[in-house]
VMD Tcl script that builds the backbone (N, CA, C; Angstrom):
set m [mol new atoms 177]
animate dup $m
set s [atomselect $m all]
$s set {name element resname resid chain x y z} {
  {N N UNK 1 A 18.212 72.422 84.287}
  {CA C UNK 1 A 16.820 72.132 84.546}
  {C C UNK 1 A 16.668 70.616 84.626}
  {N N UNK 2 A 15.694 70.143 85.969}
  {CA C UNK 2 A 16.058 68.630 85.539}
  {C C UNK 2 A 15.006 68.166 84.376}
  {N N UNK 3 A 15.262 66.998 84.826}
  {CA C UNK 3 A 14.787 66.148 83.232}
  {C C UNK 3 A 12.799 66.098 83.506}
  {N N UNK 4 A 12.442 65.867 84.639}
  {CA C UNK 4 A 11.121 66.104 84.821}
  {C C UNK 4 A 10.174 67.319 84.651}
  {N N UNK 5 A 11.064 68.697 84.640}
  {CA C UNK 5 A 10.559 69.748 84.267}
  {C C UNK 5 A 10.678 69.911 82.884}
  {N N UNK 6 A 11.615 69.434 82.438}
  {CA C UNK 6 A 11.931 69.685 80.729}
  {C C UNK 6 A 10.640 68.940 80.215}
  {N N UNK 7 A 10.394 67.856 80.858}
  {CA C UNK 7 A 9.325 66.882 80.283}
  {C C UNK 7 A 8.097 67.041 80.609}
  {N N UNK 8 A 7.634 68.232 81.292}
  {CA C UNK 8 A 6.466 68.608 81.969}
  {C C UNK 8 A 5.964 69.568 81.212}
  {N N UNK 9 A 6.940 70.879 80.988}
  {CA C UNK 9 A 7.093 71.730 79.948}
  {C C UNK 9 A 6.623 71.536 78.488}
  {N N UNK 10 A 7.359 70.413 78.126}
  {CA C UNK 10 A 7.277 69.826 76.608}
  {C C UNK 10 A 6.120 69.334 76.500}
  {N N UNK 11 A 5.507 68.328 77.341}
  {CA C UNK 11 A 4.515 67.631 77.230}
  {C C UNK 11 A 3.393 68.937 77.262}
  {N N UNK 12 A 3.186 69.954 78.064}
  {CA C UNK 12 A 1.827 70.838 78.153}
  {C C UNK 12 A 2.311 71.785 76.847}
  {N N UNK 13 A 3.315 72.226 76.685}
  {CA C UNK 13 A 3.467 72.492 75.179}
  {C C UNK 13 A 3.084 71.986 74.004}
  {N N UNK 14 A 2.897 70.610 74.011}
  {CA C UNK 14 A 2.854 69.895 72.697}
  {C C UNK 14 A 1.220 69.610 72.683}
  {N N UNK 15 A 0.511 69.769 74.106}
  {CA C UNK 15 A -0.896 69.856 74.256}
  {C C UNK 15 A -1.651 71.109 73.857}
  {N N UNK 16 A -1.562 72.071 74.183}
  {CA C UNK 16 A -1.110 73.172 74.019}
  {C C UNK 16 A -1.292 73.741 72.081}
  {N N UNK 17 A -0.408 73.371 72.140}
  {CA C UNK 17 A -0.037 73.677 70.719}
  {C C UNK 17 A -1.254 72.727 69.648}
  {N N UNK 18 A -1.366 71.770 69.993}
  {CA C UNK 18 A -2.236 70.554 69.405}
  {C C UNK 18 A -3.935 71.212 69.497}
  {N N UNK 19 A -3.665 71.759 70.470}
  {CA C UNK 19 A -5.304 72.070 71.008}
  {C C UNK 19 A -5.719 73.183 70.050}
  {N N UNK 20 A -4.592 74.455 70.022}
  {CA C UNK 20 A -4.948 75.530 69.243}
  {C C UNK 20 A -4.494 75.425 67.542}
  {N N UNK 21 A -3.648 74.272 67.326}
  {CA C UNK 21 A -3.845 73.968 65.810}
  {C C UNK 21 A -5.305 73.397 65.438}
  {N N UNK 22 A -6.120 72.987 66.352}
  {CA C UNK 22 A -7.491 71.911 66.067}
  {C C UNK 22 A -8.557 73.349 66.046}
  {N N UNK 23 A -8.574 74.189 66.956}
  {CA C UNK 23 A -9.434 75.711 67.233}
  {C C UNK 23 A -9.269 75.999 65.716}
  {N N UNK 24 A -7.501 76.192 65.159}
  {CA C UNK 24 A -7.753 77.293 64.211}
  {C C UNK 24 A -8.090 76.469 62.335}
  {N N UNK 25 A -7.984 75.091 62.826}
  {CA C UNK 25 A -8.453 74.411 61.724}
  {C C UNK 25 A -10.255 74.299 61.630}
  {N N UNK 26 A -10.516 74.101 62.509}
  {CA C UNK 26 A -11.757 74.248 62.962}
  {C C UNK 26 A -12.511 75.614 62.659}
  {N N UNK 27 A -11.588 76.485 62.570}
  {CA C UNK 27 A -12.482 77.956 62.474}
  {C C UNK 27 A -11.972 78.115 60.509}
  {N N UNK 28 A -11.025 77.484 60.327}
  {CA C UNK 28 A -10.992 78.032 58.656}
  {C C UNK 28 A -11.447 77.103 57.876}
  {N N UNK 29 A -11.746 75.606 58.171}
  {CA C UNK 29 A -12.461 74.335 57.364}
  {C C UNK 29 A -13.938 74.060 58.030}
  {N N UNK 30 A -14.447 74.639 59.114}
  {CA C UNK 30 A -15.726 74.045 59.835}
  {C C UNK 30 A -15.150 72.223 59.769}
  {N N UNK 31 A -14.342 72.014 60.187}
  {CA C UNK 31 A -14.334 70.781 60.308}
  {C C UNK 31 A -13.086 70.228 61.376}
  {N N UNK 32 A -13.183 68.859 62.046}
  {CA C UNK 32 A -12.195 68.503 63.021}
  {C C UNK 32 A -10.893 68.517 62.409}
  {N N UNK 33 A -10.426 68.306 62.850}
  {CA C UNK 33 A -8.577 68.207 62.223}
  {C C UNK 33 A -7.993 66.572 62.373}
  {N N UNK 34 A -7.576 66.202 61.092}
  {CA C UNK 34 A -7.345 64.614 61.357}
  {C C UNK 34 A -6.007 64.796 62.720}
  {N N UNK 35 A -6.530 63.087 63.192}
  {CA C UNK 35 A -5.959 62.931 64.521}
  {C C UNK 35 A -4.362 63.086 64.260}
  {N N UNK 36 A -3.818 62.522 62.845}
  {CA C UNK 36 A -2.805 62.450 62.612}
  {C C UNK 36 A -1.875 64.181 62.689}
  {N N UNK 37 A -2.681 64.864 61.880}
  {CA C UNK 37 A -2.289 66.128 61.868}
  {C C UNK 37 A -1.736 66.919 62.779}
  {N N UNK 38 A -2.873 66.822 64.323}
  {CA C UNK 38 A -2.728 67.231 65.209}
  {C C UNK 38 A -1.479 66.729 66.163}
  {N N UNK 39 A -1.496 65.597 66.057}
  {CA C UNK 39 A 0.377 64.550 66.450}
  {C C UNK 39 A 1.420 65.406 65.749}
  {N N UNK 40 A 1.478 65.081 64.343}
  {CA C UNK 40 A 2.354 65.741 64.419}
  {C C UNK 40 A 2.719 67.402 64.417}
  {N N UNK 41 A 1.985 68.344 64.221}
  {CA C UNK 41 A 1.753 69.206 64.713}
  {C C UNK 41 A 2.326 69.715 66.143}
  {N N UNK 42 A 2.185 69.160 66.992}
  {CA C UNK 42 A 2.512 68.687 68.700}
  {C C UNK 42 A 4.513 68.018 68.653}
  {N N UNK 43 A 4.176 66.859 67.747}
  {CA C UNK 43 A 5.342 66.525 67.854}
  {C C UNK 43 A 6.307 68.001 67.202}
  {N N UNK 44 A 6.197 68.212 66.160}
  {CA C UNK 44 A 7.147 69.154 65.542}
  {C C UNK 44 A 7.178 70.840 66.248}
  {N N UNK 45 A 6.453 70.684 67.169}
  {CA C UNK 45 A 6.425 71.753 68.037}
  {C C UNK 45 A 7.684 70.995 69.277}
  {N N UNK 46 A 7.524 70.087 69.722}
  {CA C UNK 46 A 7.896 69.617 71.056}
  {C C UNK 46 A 9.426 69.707 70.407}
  {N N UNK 47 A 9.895 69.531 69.546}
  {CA C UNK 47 A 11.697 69.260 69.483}
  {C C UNK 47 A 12.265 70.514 69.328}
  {N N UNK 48 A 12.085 70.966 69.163}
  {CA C UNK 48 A 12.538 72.787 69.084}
  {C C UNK 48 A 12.311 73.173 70.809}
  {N N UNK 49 A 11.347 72.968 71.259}
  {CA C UNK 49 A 11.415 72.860 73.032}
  {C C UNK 49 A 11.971 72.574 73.614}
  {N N UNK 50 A 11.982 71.550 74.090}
  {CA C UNK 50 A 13.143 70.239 74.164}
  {C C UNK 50 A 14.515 70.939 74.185}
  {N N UNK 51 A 14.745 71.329 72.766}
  {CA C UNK 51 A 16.267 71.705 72.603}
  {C C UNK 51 A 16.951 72.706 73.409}
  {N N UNK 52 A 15.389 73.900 73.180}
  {CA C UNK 52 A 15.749 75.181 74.043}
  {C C UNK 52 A 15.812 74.994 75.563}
  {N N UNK 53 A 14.838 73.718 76.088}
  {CA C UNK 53 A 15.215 73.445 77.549}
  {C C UNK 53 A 16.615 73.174 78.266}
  {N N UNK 54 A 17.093 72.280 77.280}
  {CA C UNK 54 A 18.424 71.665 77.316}
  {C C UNK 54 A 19.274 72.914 77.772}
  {N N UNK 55 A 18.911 73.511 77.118}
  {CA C UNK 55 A 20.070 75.016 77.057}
  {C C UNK 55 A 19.917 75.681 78.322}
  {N N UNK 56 A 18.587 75.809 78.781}
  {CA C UNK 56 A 18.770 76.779 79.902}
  {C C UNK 56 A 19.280 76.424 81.396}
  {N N UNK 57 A 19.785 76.980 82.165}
  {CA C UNK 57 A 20.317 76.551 83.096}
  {C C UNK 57 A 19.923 77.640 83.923}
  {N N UNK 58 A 19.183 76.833 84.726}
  {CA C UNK 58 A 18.103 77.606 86.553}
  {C C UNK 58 A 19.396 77.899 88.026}
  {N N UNK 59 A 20.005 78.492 87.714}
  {CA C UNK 59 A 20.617 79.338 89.402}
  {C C UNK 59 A 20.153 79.310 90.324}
}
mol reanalyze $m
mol bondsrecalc $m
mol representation Tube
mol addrep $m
């Protein structure tokens, strides 16, 4: 897979993921989710991605 799809992937993943950690903090605190949280949240989602991209190989 090239390197622009791996990084296209990861990146709407880590948005993605960020968006619906903020929904479900939001629905169990009535309150925003610190900005920090949501980073890493996103980040620690994105390297486990990443890894599994690496791996696959498109025919």
């Amino acid at each position: 897979m090239p390197l622009w799809q791996r990084l296209l992937i990861t990146v709407v993943t880590m948005l993605v993921t960020s968006f619906v950690a903020g929904l479900l903090w939001r629905w169990i605190f009535s309150t925003d989710i610190p900005g920090y949280l949501s980073g890493v949240v996103g980040g620690l989602t994105a390297l486990p991605v990443w890894e599994l991209l690496k791996r696959i190989e498109i025919r």
